[in-house]
C-alpha positions as CSV (number, residue, x, y, z in Angstrom):
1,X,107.7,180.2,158.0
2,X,110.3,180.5,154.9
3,X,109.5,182.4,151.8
4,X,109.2,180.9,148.6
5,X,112.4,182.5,147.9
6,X,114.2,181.1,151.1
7,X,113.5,177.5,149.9
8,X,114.5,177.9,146.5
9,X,117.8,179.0,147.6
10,X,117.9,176.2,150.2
11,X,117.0,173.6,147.3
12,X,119.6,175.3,144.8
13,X,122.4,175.0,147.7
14,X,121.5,171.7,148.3
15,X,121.7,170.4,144.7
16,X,124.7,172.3,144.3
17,X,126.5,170.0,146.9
18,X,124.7,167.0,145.5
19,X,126.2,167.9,142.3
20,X,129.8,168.4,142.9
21,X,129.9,165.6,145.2
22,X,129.0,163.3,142.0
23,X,131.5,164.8,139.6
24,X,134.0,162.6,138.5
25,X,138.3,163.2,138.1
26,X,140.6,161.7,135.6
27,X,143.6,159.7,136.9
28,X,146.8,161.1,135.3
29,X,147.8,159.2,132.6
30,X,151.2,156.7,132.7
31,X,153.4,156.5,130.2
32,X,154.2,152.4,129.2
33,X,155.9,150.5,126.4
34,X,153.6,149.7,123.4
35,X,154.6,146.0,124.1
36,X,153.1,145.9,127.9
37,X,150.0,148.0,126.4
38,X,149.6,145.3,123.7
39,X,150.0,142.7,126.5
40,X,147.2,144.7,128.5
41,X,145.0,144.8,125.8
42,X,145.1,140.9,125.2
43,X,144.2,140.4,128.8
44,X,140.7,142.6,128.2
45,X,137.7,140.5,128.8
46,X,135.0,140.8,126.7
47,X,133.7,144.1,126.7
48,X,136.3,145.9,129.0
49,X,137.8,148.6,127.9
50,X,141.6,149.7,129.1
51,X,139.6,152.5,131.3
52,X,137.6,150.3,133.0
53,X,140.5,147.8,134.0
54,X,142.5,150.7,135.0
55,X,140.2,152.1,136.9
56,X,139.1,148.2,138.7
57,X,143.1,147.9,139.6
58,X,143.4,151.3,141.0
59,X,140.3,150.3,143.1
60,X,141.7,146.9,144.0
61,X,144.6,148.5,145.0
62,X,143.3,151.4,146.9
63,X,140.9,148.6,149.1
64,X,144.4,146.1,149.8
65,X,146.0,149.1,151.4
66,X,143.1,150.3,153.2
67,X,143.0,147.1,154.7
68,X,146.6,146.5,155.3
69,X,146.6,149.4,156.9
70,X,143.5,148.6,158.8
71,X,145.1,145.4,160.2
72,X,148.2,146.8,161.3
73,X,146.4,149.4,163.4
74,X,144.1,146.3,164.9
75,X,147.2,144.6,165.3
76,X,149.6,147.3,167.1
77,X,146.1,148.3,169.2
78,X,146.1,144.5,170.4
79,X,149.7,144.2,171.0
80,X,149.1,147.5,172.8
81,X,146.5,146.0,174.9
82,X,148.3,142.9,175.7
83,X,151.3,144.5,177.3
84,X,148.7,146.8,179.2
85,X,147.3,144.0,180.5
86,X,150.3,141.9,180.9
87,X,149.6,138.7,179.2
88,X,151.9,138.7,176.9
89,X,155.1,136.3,175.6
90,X,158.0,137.9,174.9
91,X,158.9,136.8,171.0
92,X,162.5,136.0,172.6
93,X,160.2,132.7,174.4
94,X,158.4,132.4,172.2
95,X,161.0,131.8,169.4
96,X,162.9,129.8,171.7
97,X,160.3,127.3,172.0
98,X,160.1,127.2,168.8
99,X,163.6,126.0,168.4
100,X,163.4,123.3,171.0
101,X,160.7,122.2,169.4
102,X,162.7,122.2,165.9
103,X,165.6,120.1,167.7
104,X,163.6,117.8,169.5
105,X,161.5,117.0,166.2
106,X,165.4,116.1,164.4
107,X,166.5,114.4,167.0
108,X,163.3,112.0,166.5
109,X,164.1,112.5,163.0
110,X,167.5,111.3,163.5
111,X,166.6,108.3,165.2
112,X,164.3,106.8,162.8
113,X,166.7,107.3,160.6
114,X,169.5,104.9,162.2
């Protein structure tokens, strides 16, 4: 059994990482012209401040490249998984049938035409 003692310490510890995990950090501020600040400022909805639309763009912007990268890992892991198995098309075939397909289509093209 802990002593009193014991689990005040084990509370204080345990607030203490609660704590600093919630503290918040400044972005670093940018230097712009007053002209694209003005033209930020006109774009402010109702109510939003230039903090909180910074802040919304860097977490926009921080989610897009988490999920490009995302899907370029998914993508190389498939690509990966299709040569292991072997059913894959080479893009030289691929793009090849591509073009026949172009020519064929303006040659029908062509025809109509006469």
């Amino acid at each position: 059994m802990h002593s009193r003692g014991t689990d005040c310490r084990i509370d204080a510890a345990s607030h203490e990482r609660y704590i600093t995990s919630m503290k918040t950090a400044t972005i670093p501020p940018i230097r712009i012209e007053p002209s694209f600040r003005e033209e930020i400022e006109q774009s402010l909805d109702r109510g939003e401040t230039l903090a909180s639309l910074v802040e919304n763009a860097v977490r926009t912007e921080v989610s897009r490249r988490r999920d490009q990268s995302e899907f370029v890992r998914r993508g190389l892991a498939a690509i990966a998984r299709s040569e292991a198995d072997g059913d894959w098309i080479p893009a030289e075939t691929v793009i090849a049938k591509l073009e026949a397909k172009v020519a064929a289509a303006r040659q029908r093209q062509a025809k109509h035409r006469q």
